[in-house]
C-alpha positions as CSV (number, residue, x, y, z in Angstrom):
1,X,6.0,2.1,26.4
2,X,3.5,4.4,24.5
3,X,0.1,4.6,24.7
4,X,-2.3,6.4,22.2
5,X,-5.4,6.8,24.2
6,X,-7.1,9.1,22.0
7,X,-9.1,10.0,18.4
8,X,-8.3,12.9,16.5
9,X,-12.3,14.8,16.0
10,X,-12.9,17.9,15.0
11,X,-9.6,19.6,15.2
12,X,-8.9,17.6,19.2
13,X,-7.8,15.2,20.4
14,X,-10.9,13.5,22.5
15,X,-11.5,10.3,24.2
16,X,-13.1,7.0,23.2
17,X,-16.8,6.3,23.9
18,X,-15.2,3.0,24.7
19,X,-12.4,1.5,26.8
20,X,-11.7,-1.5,25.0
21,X,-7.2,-1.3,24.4
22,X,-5.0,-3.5,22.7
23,X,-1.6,-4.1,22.9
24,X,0.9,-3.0,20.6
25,X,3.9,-5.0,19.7
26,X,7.6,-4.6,18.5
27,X,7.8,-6.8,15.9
28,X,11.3,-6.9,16.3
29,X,11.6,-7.8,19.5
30,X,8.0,-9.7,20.2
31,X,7.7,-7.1,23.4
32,X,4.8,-4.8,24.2
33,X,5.7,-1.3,23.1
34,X,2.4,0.5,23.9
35,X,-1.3,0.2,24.2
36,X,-4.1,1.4,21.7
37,X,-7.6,2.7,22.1
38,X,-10.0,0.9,20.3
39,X,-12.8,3.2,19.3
40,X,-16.3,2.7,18.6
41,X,-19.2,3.0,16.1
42,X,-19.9,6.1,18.5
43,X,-16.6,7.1,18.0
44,X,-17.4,7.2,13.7
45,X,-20.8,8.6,14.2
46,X,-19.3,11.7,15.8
47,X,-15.8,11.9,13.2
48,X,-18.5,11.5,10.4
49,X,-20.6,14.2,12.1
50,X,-17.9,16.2,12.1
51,X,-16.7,15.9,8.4
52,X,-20.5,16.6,7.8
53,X,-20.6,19.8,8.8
54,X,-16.5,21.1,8.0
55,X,-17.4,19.7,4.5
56,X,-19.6,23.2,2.9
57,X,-17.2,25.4,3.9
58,X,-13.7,23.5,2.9
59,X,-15.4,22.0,-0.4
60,X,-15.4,26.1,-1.2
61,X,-11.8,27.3,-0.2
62,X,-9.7,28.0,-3.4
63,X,-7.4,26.4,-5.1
64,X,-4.8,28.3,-3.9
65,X,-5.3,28.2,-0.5
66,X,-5.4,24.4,-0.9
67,X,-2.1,24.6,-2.5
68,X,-1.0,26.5,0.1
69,X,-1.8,24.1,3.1
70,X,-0.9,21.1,0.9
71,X,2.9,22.8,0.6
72,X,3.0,23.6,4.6
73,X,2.0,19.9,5.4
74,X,4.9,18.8,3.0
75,X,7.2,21.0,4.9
76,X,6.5,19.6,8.1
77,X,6.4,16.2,6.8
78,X,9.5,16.7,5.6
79,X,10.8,18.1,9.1
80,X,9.6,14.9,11.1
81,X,11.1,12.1,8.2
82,X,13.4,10.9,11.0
83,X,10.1,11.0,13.6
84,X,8.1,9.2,11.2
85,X,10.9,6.9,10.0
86,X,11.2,5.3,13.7
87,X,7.2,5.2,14.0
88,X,7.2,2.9,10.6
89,X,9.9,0.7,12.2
90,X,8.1,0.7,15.4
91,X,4.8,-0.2,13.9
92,X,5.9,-2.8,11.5
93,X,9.1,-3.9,11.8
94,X,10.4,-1.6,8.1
95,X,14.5,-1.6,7.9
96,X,14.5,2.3,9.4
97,X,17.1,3.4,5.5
98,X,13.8,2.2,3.3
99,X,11.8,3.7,6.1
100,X,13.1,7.0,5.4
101,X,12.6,6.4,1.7
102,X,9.0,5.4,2.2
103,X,8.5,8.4,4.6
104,X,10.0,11.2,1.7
105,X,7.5,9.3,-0.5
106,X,4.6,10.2,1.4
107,X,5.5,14.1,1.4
108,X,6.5,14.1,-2.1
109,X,2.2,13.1,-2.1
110,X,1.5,16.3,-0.3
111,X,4.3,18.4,-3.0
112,X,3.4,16.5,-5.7
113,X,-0.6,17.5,-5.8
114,X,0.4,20.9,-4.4
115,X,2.2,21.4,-7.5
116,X,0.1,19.9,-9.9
117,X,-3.5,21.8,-8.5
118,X,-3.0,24.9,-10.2
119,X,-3.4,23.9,-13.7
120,X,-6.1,21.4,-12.9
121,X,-9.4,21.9,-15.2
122,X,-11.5,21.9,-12.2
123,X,-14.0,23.1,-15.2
124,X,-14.1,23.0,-18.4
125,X,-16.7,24.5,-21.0
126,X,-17.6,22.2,-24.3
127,X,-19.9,24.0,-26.5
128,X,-23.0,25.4,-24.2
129,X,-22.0,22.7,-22.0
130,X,-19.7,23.5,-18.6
131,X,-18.3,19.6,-17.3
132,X,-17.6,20.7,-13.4
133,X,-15.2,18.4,-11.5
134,X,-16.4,19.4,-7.6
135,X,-15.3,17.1,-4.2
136,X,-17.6,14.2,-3.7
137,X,-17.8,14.6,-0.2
138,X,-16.9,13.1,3.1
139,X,-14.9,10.3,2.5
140,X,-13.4,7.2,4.9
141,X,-10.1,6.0,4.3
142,X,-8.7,2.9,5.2
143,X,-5.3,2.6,4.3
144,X,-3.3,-1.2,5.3
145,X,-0.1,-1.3,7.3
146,X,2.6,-2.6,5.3
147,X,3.5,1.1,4.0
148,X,2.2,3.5,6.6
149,X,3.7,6.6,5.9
150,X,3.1,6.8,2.1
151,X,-0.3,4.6,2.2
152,X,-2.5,7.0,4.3
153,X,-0.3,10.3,2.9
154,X,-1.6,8.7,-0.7
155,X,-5.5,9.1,0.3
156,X,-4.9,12.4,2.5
157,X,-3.5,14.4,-0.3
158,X,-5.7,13.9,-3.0
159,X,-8.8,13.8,-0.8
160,X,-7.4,17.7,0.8
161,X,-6.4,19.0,-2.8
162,X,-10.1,17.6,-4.3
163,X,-11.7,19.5,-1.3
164,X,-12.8,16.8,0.4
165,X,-13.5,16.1,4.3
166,X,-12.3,12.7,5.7
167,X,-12.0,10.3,8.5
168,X,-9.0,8.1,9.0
169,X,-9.1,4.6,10.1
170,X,-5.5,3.9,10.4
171,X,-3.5,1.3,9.2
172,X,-1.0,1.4,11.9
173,X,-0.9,3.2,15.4
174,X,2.8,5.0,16.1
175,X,3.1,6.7,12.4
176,X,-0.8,7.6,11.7
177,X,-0.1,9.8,15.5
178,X,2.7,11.3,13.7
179,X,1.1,12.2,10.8
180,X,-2.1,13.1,12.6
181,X,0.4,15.7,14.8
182,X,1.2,16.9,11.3
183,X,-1.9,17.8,9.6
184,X,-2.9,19.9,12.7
185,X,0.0,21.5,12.9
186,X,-0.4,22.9,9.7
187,X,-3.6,24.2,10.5
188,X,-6.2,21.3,8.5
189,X,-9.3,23.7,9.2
190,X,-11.7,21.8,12.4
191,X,-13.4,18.9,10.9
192,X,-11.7,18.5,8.0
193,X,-9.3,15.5,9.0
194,X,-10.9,13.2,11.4
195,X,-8.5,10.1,12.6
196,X,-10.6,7.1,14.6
197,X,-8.2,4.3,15.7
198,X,-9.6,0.4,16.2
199,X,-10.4,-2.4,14.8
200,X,-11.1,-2.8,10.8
201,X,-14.3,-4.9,11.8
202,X,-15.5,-1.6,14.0
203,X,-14.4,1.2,12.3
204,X,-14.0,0.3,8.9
205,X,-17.7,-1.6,8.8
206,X,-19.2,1.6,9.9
207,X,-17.5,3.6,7.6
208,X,-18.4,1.7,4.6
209,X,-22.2,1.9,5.9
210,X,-22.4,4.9,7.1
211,X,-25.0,7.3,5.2
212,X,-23.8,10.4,5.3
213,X,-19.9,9.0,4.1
214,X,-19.7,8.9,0.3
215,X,-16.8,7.0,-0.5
216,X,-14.6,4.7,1.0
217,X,-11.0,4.5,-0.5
218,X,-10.0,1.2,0.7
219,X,-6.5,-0.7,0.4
220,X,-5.4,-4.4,1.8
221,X,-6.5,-8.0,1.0
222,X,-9.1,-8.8,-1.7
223,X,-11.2,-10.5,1.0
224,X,-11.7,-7.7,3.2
225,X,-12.1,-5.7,0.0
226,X,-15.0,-7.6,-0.9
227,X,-16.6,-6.9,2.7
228,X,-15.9,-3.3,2.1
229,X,-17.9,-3.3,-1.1
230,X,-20.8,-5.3,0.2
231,X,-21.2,-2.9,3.6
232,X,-21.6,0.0,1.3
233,X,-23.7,-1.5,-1.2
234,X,-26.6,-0.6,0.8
235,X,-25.8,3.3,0.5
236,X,-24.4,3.0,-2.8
237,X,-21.5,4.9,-2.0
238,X,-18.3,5.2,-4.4
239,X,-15.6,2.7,-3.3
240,X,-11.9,2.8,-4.8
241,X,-10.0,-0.4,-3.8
242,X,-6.3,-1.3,-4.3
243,X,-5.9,-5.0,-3.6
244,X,-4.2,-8.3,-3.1
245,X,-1.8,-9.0,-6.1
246,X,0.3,-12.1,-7.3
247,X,2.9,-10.3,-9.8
248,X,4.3,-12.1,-12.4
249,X,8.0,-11.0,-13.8
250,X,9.1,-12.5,-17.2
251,X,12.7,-12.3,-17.4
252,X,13.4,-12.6,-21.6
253,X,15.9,-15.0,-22.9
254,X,18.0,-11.6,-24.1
255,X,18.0,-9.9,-20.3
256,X,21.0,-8.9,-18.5
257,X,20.9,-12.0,-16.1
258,X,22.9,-10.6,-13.2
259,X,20.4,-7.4,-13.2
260,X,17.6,-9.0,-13.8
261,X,18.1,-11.8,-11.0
262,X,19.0,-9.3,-8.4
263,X,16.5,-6.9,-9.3
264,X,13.8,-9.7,-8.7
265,X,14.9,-10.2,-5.2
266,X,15.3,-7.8,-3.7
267,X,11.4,-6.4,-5.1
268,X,9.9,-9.5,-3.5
269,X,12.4,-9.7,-0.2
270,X,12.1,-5.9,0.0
271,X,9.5,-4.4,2.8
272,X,9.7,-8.7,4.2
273,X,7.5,-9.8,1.0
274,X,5.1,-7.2,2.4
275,X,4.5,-5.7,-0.9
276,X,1.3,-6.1,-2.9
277,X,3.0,-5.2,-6.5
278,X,6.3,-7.3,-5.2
279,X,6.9,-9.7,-8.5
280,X,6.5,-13.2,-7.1
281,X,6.1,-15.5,-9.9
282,X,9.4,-14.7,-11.4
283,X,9.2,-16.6,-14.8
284,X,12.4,-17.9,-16.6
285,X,13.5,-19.5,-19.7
286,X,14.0,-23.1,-19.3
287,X,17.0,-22.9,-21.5
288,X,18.6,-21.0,-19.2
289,X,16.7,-22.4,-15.7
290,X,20.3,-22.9,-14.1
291,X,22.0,-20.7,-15.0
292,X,19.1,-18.0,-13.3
293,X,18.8,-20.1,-10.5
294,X,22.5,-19.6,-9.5
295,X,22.2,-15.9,-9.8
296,X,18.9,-15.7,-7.9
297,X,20.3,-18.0,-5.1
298,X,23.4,-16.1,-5.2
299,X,21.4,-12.7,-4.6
300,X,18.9,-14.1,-1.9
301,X,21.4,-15.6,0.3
302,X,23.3,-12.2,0.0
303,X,20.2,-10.4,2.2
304,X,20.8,-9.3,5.7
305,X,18.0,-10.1,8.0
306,X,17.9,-8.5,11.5
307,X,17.4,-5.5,13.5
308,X,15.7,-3.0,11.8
309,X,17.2,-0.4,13.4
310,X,21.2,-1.5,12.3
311,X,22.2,-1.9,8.6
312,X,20.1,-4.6,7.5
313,X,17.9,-5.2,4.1
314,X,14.7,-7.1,5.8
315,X,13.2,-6.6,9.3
316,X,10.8,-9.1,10.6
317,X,7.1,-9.7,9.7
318,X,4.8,-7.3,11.0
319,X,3.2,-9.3,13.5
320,X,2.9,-13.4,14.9
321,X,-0.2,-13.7,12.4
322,X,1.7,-13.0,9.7
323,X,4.6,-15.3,10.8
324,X,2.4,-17.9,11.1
325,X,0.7,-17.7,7.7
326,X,4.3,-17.2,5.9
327,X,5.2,-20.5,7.6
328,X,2.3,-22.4,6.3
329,X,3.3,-20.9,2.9
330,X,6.1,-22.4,2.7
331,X,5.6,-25.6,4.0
332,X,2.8,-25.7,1.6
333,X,5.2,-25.3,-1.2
334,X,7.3,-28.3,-0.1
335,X,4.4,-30.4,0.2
336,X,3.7,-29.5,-3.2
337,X,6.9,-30.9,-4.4
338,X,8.5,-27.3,-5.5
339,X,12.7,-27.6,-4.9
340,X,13.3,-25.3,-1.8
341,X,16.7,-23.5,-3.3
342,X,17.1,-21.3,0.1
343,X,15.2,-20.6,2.7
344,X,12.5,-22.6,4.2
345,X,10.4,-22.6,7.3
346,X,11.5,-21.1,10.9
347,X,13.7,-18.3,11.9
348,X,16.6,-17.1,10.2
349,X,19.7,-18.1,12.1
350,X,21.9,-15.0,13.5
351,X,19.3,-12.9,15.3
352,X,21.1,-10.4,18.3
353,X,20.2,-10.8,21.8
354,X,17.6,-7.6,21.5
355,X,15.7,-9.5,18.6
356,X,15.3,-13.0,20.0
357,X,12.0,-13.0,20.2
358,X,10.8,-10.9,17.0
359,X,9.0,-11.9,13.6
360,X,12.0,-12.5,11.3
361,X,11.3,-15.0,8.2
362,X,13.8,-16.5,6.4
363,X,14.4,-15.4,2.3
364,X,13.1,-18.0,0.7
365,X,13.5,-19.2,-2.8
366,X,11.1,-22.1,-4.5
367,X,12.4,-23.0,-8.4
368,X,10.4,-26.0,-10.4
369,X,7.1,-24.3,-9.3
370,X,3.7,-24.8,-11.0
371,X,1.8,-22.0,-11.9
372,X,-1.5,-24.3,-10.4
373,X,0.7,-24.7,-6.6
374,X,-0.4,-22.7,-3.7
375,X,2.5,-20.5,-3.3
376,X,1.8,-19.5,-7.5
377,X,-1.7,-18.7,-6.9
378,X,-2.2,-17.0,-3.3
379,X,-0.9,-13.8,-2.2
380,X,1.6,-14.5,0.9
381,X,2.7,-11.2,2.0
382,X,6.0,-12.4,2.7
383,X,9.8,-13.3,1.7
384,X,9.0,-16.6,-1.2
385,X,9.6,-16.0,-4.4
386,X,8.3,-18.7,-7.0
387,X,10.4,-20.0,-9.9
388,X,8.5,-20.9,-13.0
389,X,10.1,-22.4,-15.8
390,X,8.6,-21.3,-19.3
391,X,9.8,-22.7,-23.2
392,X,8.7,-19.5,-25.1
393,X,7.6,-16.0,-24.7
394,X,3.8,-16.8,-25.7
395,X,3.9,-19.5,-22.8
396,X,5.6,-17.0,-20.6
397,X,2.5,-14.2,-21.2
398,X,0.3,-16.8,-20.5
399,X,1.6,-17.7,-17.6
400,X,1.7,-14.6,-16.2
401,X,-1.7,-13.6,-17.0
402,X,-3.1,-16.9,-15.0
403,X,-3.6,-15.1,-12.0
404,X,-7.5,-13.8,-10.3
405,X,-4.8,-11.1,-9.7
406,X,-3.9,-7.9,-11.8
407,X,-2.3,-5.9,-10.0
408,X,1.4,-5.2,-11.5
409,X,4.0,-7.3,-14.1
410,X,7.5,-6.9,-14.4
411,X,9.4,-7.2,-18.1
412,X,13.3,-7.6,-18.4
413,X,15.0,-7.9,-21.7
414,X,17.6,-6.5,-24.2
415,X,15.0,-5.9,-27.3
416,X,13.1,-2.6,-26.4
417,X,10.4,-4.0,-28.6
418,X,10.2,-7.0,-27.5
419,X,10.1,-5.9,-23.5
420,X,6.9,-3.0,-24.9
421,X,5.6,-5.7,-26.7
422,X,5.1,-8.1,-23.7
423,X,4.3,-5.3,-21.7
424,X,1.5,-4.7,-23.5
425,X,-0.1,-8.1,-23.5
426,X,0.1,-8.2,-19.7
427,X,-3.0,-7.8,-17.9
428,X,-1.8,-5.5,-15.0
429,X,-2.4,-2.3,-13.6
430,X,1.1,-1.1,-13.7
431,X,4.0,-2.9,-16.0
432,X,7.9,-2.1,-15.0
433,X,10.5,-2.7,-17.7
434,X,14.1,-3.6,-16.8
435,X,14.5,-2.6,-13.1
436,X,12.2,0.8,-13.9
437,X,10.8,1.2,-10.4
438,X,7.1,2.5,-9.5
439,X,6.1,6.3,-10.5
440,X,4.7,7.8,-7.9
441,X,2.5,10.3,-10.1
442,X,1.7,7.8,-12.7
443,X,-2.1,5.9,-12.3
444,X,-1.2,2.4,-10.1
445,X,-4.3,-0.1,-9.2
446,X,-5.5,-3.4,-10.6
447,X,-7.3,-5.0,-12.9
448,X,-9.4,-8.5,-12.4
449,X,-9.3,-9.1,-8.6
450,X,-6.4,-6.8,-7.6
451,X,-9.4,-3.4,-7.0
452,X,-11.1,-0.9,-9.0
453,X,-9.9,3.1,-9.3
454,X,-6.6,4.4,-9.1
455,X,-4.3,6.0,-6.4
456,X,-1.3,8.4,-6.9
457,X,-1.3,11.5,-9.0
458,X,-3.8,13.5,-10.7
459,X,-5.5,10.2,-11.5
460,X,-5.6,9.2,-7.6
461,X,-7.2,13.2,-7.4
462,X,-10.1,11.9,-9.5
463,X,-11.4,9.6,-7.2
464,X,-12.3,12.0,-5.2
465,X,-14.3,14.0,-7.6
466,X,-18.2,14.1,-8.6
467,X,-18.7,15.0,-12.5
468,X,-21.3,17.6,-12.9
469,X,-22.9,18.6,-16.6
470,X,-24.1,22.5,-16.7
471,X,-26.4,22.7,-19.6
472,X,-26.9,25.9,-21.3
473,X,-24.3,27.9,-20.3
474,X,-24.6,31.6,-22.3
């Protein structure tokens, strides 16, 4: 058992104004693992306080010494990947090998803007005209849970490196302590990082309508997304979201096949379908509908599901909500008349003594889908991956481009051209050809429903930013 009983305010660790707690649970195993304070509106009102008053003097600390802190946070983050790594698998359930991976990726946010600072125009003179790029200000953060480690290290840095103050609402409880540990560790000046644990409907409303916050950077469901942009109407407050997605990937009648099939599942199966870019409309030429079916049945049935903690590919769900909601997914899908190819509702058979009673969800495959059926139109957040059958490469664009969602596409073919070519016609945020996987400093939101802004790299930096015009400079 481990509890986390307190906020992080002001460079301490303080007590809640309230003594509400909630129950934190393995998803692996079903068991309580810890208890979690839930904080309060109070709680915000003194974090943004705080922020408020560190934010003058750390919007005027150089670049270097940014640079500088930036590095010694990636060093420590780097020091505590195996720390981390068990926190993400405690939290959520995340096979601990890709937890590792997902825990170097949220240093390499930290290095990454560290190294990129220095030749940053923070200002730039155009005629008798100086453009100034200064920090916008306090800023909540509300990162989801799915990717912990790199999700809140993807707000932190850039809002540090813009000069920004902050207050955290964390996605999970276990890795966000970790990471909190970090930051003061490497001596964030008092005020500058604030971390308020609860609930979303607590923390998160107040931080989205709080006055003296001046952007929310927001990621998780388009629903809650919405809320987000509504509370902080009212203050007319900047507000960056990265949101739901339902990713179409158009495998060309000229792809490698064998690639192309595994490469699709194990992007939607990876993380337990808890991936907002995962490709989940996978689109295939009907000439050739068999033939991919084999190969995709062949790779899904290949997937070890279990203990996070041994040598398996997928973990459970994060938590009995989600379980449940994958569940009526895919019985929503047979109702719907889709083929089940593998898969299908319940618990994967197999499960060890020590994972009885855990969140595991069986890799699921549906082929003769419609791109008008539930499973083709909603984001599930978990392990189903739709089939759709398509008779040409117009059709197949369309397809994919009959979505609310924008968020990312997925090309694979043998004619470079061709792939570019469909790449290009795909409305999406972020477009991977044949296998590529993300870039971590390259611009990744949505278009249409799937958010507004950009995260990661220099173009994640900018949301931070304020735009100022000095006229008449001599």
């Amino acid at each position: 058992m481990r509890d986390i009983l307190n906020h992080y305010i002001d460079g301490d660790w303080v007590a809640s104004t309230g003594e509400g707690m909630q129950d934190i649970v393995d998803p692996s195993t079903g068991h309580v693992s810890g208890r979690l304070i839930l904080g309060t509106a109070e709680d915000v009102e003194r974090a943004v306080a705080a922020a408020r008053r560190a934010f003058p003097g750390y919007a005027r600390v150089g670049v270097q010494d940014r640079v500088a802190l930036l590095h010694r946070i990636a060093d420590l983050h780097e020091a505590r990947v195996e720390d981390m790594a068990q926190a993400v698998t405690a939290d959520i359930g995340m096979p601990i090998a890709f937890a590792r991976m997902t825990v170097a990726a949220g240093a390499g946010q930290f290095r990454s803007l560290a190294k990129a600072l220095p030749d940053y125009h923070f200002a730039l003179d155009q005629g008798g005209t100086r453009i100034v790029r200064e920090p916008i200000g306090v800023a909540g953060l509300i990162p989801p849970w799915n990717y912990p480690a790199l999700q809140s290290a993807e707000k932190i840095a850039p809002a540090l490196a813009a000069g920004c103050t902050m207050i955290l609402k964390p996605g999970t409880p276990f890795t966000n302590q970790v990471l909190a540990e970090i930051l003061h560790e490497a001596g964030v000046p008092r005020g500058v990082f604030n971390l308020v644990n609860g609930r979303g409907s607590v923390i998160g409303t107040a931080l989205s309508r709080h006055a003296d916050v001046d952007m929310i950077a927001f990621t998780g469901s388009t629903g809650v997304g919405i809320q987000v942009q509504k509370d902080a109407a009212e203050t007319v407050k900047r507000v960056s979201l990265e949101l739901g997605g339902k990713s179409p990937h158009i495998i060309l009648p000229d792809a490698d096949f064998k690639a192309a099939a595994q490469g699709a599942v194990a992007k939607v199966m990876s993380n337990s379908g808890q991936t907002c870019a995962a490709p989940t409309r996978t689109l295939i030429p009907r000439a050739r509908k068999a033939e991919l079916e084999a190969l995709i049945l062949g790779a899904a049935e290949a997937i070890r599901v279990g203990d996070p903690l041994a040598d398996m590919f997928m973990g459970p769900v994060a938590n009995e909500a989600q379980w449940h909601t994958v569940q009526r997914y895919i019985q929503s899908g047979i109702d719907e008349g889709a083929t089940l190819l593998c898969g299908g509702p319940g618990h994967p058979e197999g499960r060890d003594e020590r994972c009885a009673g855990g969140w595991f969800v069986r890799p699921t495959v549906f082929t003769d889908v419609g791109n008008g059926m539930k499973i083709a139109r909603e984001e599930i957040f978990g392990p189903v991956m739709s089939l759709i059958a398509y008779d040409s490469v117009d059709e197949a664009v369309a397809i994919a481009n009959d979505t609310p969602f924008g968020l990312a596409a997925y090309v694979d073919g043998g004619d470079e051209a061709l792939v570019q070519s469909v790449a290009g016609q795909l409305r999406a945020g972020q477009v991977m050809l044949n296998g590529a996987n993300p870039d971590l400093q390259a611009p990744f939101g949505g278009y249409k429903q799937s958010g507004n802004g950009r995260i990661w790299g220099l173009a994640g930096l900018e949301e931070y930013l304020e735009t100022k015009a000095m006229v008449g400079i001599r």
